[in-house]
MOPAC internal coordinates of N, CA, C and O (Angstrom, degrees):
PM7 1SCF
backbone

  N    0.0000 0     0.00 0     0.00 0    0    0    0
  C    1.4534 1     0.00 0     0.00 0    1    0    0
  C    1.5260 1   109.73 1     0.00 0    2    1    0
  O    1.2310 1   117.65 1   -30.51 1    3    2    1
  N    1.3946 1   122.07 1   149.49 1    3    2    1
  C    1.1860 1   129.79 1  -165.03 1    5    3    2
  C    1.5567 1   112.65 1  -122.44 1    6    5    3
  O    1.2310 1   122.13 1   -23.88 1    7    6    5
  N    1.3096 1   113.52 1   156.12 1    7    6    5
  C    1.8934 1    76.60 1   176.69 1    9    7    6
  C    1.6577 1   100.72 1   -77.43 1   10    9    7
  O    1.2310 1   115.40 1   131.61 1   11   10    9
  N    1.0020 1   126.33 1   -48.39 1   11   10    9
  C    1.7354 1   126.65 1  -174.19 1   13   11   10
  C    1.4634 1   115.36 1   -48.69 1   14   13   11
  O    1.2310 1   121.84 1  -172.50 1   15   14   13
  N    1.6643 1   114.09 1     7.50 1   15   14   13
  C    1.4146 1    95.15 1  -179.89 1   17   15   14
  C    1.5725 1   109.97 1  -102.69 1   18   17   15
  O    1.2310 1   121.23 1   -29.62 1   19   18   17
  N    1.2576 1   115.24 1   150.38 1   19   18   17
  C    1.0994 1   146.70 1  -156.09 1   21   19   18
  C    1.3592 1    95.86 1   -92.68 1   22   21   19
  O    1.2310 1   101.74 1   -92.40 1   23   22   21
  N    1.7221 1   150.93 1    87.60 1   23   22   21
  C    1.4717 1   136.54 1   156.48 1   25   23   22
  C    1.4153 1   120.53 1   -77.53 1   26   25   23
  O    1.2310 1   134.35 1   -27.27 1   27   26   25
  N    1.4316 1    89.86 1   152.73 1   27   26   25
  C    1.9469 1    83.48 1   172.95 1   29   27   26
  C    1.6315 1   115.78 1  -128.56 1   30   29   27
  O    1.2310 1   121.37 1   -36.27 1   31   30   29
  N    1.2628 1   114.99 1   143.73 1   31   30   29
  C    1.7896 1   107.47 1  -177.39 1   33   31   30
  C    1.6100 1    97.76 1  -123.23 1   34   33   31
  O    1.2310 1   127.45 1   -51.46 1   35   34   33
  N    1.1106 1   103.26 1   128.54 1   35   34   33
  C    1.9916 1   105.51 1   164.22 1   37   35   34
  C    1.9142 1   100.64 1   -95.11 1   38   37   35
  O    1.2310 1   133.85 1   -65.99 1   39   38   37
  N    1.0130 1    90.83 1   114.01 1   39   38   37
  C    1.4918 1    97.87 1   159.13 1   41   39   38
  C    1.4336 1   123.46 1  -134.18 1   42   41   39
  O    1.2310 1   131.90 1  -136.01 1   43   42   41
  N    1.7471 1    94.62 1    43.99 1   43   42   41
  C    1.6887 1   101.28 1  -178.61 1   45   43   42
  C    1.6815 1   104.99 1   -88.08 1   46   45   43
  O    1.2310 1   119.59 1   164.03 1   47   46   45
  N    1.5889 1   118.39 1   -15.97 1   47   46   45
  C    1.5406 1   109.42 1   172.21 1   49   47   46
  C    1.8730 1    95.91 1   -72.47 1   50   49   47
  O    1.2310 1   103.70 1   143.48 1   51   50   49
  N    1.3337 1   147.60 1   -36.52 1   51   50   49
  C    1.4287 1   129.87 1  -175.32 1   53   51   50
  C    1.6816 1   122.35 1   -66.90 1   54   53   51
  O    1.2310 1   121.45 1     0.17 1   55   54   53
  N    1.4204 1   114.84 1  -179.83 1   55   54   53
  C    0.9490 1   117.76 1  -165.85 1   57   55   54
  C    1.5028 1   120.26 1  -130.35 1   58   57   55
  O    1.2310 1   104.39 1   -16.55 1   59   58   57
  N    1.0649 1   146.42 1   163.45 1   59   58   57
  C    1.4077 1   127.77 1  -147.42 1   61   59   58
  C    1.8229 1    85.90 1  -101.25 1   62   61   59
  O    1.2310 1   110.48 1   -27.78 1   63   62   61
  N    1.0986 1   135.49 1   152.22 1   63   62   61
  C    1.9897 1   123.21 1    -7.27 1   65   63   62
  C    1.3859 1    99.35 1   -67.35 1   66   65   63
  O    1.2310 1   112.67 1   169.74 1   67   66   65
  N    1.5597 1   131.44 1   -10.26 1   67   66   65
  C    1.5129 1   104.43 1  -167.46 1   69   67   66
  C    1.6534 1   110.30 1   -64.79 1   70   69   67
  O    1.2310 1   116.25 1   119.62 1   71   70   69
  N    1.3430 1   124.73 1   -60.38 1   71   70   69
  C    1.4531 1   109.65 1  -178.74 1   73   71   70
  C    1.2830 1   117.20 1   -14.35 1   74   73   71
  O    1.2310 1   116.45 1   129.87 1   75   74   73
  N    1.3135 1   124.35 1   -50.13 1   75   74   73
  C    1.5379 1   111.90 1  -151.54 1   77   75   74
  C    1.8202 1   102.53 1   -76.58 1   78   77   75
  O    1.2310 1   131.48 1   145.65 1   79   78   77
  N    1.7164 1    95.45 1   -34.35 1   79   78   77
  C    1.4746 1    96.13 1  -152.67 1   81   79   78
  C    2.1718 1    94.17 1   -66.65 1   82   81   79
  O    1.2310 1   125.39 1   135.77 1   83   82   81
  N    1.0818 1   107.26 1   -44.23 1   83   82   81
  C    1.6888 1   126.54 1   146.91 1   85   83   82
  C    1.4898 1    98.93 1    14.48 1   86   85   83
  O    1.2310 1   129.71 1    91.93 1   87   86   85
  N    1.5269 1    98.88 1   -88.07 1   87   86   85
  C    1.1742 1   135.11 1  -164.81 1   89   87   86
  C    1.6833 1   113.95 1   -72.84 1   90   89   87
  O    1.2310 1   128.15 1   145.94 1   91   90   89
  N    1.7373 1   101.92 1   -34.06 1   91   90   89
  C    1.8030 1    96.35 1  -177.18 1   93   91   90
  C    2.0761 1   104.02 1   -62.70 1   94   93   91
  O    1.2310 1   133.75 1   137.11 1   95   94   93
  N    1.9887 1    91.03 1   -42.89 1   95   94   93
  C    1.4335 1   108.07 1  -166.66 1   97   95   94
  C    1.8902 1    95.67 1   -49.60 1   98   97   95
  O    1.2310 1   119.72 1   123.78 1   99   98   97
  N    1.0056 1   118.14 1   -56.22 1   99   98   97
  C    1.5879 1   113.86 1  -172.47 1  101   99   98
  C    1.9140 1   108.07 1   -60.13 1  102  101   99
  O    1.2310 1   116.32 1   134.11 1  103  102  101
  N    1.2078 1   124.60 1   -45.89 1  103  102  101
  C    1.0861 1   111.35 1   170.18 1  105  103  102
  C    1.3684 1   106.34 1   -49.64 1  106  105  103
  O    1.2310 1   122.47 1    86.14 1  107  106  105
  N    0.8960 1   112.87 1   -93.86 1  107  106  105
  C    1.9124 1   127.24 1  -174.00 1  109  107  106
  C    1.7017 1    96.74 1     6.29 1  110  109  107
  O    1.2310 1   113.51 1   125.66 1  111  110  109
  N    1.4562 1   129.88 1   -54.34 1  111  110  109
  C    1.2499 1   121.68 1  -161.79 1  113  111  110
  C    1.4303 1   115.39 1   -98.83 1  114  113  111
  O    1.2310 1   117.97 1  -178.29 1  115  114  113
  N    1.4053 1   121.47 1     1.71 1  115  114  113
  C    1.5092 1   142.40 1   167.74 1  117  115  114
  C    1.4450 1   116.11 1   -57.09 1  118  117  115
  O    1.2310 1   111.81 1   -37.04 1  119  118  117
  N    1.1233 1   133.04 1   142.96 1  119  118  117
  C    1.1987 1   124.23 1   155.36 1  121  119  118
  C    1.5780 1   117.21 1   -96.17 1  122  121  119
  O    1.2310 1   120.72 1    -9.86 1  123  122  121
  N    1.5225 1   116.22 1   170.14 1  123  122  121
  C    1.2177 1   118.18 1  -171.64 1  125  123  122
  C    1.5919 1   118.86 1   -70.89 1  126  125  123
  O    1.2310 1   123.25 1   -43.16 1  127  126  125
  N    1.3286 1   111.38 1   136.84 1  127  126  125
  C    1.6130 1   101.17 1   178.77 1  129  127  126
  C    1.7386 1    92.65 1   106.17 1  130  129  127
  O    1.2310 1   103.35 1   162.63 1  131  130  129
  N    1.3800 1   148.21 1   -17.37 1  131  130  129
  C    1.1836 1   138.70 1  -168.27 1  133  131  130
  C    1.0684 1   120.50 1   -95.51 1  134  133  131
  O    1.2310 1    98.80 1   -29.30 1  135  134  133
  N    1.4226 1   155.68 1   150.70 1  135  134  133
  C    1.2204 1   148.48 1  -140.12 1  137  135  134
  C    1.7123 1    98.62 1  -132.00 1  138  137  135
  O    1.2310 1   117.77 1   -34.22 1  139  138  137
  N    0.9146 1   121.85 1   145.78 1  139  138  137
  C    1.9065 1   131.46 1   156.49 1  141  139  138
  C    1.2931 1   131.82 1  -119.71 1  142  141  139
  O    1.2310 1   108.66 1   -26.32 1  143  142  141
  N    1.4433 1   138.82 1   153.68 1  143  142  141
  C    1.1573 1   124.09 1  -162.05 1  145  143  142
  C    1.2883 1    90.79 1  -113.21 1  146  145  143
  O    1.2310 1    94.52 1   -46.88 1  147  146  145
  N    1.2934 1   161.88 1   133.12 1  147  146  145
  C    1.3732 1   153.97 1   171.31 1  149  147  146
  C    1.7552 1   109.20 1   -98.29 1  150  149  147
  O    1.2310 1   102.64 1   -75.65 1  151  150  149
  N    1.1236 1   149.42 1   104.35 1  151  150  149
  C    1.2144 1   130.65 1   141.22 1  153  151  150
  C    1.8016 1   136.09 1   -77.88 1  154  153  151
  O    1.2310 1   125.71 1   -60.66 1  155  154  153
  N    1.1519 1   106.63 1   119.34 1  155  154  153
  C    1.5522 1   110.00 1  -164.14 1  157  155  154
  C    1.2508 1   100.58 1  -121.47 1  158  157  155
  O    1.2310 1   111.28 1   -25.39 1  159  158  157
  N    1.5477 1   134.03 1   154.61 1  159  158  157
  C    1.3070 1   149.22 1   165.39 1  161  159  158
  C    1.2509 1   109.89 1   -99.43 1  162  161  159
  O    1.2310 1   119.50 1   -39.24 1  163  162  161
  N    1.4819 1   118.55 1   140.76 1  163  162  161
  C    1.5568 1   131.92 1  -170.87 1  165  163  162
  C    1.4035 1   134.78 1    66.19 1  166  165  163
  O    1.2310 1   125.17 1    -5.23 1  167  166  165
  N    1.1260 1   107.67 1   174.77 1  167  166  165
  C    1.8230 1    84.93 1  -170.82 1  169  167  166
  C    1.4003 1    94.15 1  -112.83 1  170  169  167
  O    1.2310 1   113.26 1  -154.16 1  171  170  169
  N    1.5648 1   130.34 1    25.84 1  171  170  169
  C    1.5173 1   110.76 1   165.39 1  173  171  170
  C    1.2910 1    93.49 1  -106.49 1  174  173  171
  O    1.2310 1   103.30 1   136.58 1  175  174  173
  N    1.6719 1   148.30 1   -43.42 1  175  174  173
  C    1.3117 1   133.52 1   160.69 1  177  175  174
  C    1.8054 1   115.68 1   -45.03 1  178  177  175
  O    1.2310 1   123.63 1   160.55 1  179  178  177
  N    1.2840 1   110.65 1   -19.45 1  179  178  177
  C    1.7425 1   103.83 1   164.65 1  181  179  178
  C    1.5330 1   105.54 1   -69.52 1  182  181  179
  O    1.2310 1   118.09 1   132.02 1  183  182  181
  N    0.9762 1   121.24 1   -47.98 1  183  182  181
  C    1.3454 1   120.56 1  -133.07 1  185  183  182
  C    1.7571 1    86.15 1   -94.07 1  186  185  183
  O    1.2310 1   112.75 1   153.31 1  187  186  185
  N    1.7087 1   131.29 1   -26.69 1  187  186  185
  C    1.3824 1   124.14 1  -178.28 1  189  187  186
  C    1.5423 1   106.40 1   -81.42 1  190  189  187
  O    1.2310 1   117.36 1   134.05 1  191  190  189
  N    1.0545 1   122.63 1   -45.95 1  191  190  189
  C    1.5106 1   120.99 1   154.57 1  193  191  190
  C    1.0022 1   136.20 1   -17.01 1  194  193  191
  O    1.2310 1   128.81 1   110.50 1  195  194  193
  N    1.3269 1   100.64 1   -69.50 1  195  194  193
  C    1.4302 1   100.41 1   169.10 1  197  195  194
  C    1.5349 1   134.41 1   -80.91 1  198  197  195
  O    1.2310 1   121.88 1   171.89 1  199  198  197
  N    1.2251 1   114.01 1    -8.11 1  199  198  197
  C    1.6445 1   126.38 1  -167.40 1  201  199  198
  C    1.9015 1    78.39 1   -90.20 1  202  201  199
  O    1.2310 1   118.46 1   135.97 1  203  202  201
  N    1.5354 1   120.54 1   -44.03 1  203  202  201
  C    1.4138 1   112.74 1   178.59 1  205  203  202
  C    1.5832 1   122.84 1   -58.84 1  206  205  203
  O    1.2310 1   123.78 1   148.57 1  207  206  205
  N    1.1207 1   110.36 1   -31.43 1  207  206  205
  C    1.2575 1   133.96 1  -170.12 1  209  207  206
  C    1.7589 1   108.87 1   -72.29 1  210  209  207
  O    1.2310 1   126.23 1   129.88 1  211  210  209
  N    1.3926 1   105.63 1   -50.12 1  211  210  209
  C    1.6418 1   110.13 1   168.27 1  213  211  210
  C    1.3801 1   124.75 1   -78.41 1  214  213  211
  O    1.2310 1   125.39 1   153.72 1  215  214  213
  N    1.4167 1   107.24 1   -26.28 1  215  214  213
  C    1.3240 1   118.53 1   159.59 1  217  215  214
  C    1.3240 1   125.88 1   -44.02 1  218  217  215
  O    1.2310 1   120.72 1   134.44 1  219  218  217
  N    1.6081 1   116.23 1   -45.56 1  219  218  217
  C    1.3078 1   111.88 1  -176.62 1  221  219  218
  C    1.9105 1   104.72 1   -95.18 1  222  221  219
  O    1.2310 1   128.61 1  -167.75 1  223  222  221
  N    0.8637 1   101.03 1    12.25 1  223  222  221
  C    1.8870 1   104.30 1   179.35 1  225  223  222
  C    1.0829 1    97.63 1    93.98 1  226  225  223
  O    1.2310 1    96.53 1  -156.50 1  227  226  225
  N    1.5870 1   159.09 1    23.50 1  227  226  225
  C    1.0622 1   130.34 1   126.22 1  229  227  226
  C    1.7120 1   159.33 1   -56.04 1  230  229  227
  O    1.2310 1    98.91 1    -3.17 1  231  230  229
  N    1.0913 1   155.51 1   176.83 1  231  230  229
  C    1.2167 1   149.62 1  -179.04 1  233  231  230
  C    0.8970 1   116.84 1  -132.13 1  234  233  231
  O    1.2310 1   120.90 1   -41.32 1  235  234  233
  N    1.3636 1   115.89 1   138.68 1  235  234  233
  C    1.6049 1   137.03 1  -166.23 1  237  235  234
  C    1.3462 1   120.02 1   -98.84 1  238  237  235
  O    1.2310 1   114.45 1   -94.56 1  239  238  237
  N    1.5848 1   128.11 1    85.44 1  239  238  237
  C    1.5735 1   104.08 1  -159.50 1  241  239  238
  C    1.0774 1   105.24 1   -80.96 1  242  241  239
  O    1.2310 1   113.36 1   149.82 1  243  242  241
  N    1.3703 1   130.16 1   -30.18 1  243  242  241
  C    1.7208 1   139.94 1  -148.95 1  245  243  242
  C    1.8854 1    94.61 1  -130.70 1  246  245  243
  O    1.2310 1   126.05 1   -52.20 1  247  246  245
  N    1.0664 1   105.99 1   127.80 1  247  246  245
  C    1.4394 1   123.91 1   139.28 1  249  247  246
  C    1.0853 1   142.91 1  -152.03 1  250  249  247
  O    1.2310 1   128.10 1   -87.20 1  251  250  249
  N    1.8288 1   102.02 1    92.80 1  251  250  249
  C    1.6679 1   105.22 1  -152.36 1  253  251  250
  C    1.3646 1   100.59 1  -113.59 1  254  253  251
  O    1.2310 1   110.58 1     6.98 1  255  254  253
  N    1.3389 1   135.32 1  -173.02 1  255  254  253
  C    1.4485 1   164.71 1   151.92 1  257  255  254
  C    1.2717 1    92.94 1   -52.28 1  258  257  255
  O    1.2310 1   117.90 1   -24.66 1  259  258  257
  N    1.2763 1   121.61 1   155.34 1  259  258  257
  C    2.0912 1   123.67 1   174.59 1  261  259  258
  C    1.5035 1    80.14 1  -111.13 1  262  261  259
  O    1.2310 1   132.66 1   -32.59 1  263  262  261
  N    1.4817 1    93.15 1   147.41 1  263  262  261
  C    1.7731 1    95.81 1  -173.75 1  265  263  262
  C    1.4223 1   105.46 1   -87.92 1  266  265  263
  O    1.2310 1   114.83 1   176.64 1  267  266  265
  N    1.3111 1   127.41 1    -3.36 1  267  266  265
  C    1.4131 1   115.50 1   174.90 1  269  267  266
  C    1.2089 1   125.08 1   -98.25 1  270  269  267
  O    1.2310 1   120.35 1   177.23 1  271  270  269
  N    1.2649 1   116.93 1    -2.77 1  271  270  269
  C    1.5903 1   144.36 1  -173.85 1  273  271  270
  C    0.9150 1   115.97 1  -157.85 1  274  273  271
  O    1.2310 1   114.91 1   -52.56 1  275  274  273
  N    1.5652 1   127.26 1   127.44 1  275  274  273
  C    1.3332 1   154.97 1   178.47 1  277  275  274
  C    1.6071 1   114.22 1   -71.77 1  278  277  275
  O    1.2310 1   126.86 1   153.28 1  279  278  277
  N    1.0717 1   104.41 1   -26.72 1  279  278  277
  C    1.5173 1   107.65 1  -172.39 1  281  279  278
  C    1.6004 1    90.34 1  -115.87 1  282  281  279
  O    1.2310 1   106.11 1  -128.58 1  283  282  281
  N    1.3634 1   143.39 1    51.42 1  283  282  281
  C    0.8439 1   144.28 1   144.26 1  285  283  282
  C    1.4969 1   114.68 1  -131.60 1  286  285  283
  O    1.2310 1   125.82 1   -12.77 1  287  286  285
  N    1.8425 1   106.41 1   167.23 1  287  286  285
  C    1.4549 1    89.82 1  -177.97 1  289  287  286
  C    1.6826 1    85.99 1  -159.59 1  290  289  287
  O    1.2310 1   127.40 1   -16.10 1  291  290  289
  N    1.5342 1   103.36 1   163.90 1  291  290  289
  C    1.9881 1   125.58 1  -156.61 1  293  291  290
  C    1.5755 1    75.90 1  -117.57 1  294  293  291
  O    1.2310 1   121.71 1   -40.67 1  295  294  293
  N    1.2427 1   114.32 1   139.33 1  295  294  293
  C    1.0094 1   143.35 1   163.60 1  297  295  294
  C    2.0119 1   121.62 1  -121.54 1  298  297  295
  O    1.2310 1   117.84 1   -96.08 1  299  298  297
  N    1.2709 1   121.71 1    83.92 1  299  298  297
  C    1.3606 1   109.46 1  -162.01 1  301  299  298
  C    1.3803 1   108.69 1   -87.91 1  302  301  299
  O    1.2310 1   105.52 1   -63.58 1  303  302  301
  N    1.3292 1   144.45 1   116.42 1  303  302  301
  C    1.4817 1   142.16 1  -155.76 1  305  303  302
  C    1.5250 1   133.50 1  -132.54 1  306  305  303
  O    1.2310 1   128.45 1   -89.21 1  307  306  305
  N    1.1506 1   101.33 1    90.79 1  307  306  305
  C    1.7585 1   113.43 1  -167.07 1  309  307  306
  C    1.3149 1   102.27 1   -55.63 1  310  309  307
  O    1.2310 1   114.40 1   -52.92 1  311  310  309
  N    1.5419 1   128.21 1   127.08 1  311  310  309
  C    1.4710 1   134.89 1   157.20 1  313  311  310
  C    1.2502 1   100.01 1   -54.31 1  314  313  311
  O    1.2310 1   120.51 1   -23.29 1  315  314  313
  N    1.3955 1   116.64 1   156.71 1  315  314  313
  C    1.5628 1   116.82 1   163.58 1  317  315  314
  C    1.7901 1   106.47 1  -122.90 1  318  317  315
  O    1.2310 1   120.10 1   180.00 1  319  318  317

Protein backbone atom coordinates (compact mmCIF):
# COMPACT_ATOMS: atom_id res chain seq x y z
CA UNK A 1 0.00 0.00 0.00
CA UNK A 2 1.11 3.40 -0.89
CA UNK A 3 -0.09 6.46 0.56
CA UNK A 4 -1.32 7.76 -3.10
CA UNK A 5 -3.25 4.73 -3.67
CA UNK A 6 -6.64 5.12 -4.31
CA UNK A 7 -8.86 1.74 -2.84
CA UNK A 8 -12.25 0.97 -3.58
CA UNK A 9 -14.99 -1.14 -1.49
CA UNK A 10 -18.65 -1.83 -2.92
CA UNK A 11 -20.75 -2.41 -0.10
CA UNK A 12 -23.93 -1.58 -1.97
CA UNK A 13 -24.99 -5.56 -1.80
CA UNK A 14 -24.78 -4.98 2.53
CA UNK A 15 -27.06 -3.70 4.83
CA UNK A 16 -26.94 -1.07 7.42
CA UNK A 17 -25.10 -1.40 10.39
CA UNK A 18 -23.00 -3.66 8.19
CA UNK A 19 -21.95 -0.96 5.59
CA UNK A 20 -20.42 1.13 8.03
CA UNK A 21 -18.68 -1.57 10.04
CA UNK A 22 -17.49 -2.61 6.06
CA UNK A 23 -16.08 0.52 5.79
CA UNK A 24 -14.68 1.20 9.61
CA UNK A 25 -12.83 -2.55 9.02
CA UNK A 26 -11.09 -1.05 5.72
CA UNK A 27 -10.11 2.16 7.34
CA UNK A 28 -8.60 0.57 10.44
CA UNK A 29 -5.83 -0.95 8.04
CA UNK A 30 -5.22 2.31 5.85
CA UNK A 31 -2.70 4.56 6.46
CA UNK A 32 -3.06 8.26 6.82
CA UNK A 33 -3.24 10.41 3.71
CA UNK A 34 -4.98 7.38 1.55
CA UNK A 35 -8.08 7.74 -0.21
CA UNK A 36 -11.19 4.99 -0.68
CA UNK A 37 -13.84 4.75 -3.04
CA UNK A 38 -16.98 3.55 -1.10
CA UNK A 39 -20.01 2.36 -3.11
CA UNK A 40 -23.24 2.15 -1.03
CA UNK A 41 -26.96 1.65 -1.95
CA UNK A 42 -29.68 4.03 -0.61
CA UNK A 43 -29.58 7.08 0.97
CA UNK A 44 -29.84 5.74 4.61
CA UNK A 45 -26.53 3.55 4.09
CA UNK A 46 -25.22 7.08 2.50
CA UNK A 47 -26.11 9.06 5.04
CA UNK A 48 -24.63 6.29 8.13
CA UNK A 49 -21.40 6.20 6.39
CA UNK A 50 -20.73 9.09 6.30
CA UNK A 51 -21.94 10.60 9.71
CA UNK A 52 -19.49 7.28 10.68
CA UNK A 53 -16.88 8.34 8.62
CA UNK A 54 -16.63 12.04 10.23
CA UNK A 55 -17.14 10.67 13.37
CA UNK A 56 -13.97 8.98 13.48
CA UNK A 57 -11.95 12.16 11.94
CA UNK A 58 -12.22 11.41 8.57
CA UNK A 59 -13.01 13.47 5.32
CA UNK A 60 -15.38 13.20 2.78
CA UNK A 61 -14.17 14.54 -0.55
CA UNK A 62 -16.86 13.12 -2.93
CA UNK A 63 -20.46 12.48 -2.36
CA UNK A 64 -22.00 11.93 -5.56
CA UNK A 65 -24.87 9.91 -7.35
CA UNK A 66 -22.97 6.68 -9.23
CA UNK A 67 -23.65 7.57 -12.75
CA UNK A 68 -24.93 4.24 -13.65
CA UNK A 69 -27.41 3.94 -10.94
CA UNK A 70 -29.58 6.22 -9.26
CA UNK A 71 -30.03 4.37 -6.25
CA UNK A 72 -26.46 4.13 -5.77
CA UNK A 73 -23.92 6.45 -4.46
CA UNK A 74 -19.54 7.06 -4.55
CA UNK A 75 -18.45 8.05 -1.52
CA UNK A 76 -14.61 9.30 -1.93
CA UNK A 77 -12.93 9.27 1.69
CA UNK A 78 -9.70 10.75 2.93
CA UNK A 79 -8.18 8.81 6.03
CA UNK A 80 -7.02 11.31 8.41
Amino acid sequence: MTKYETFFLDVSSKICPMTTVYVRARLDIMTSGQKIKVIVKGDEPRKNVTASVLALGHKIIENLPHQEDTDLYCLLILKA
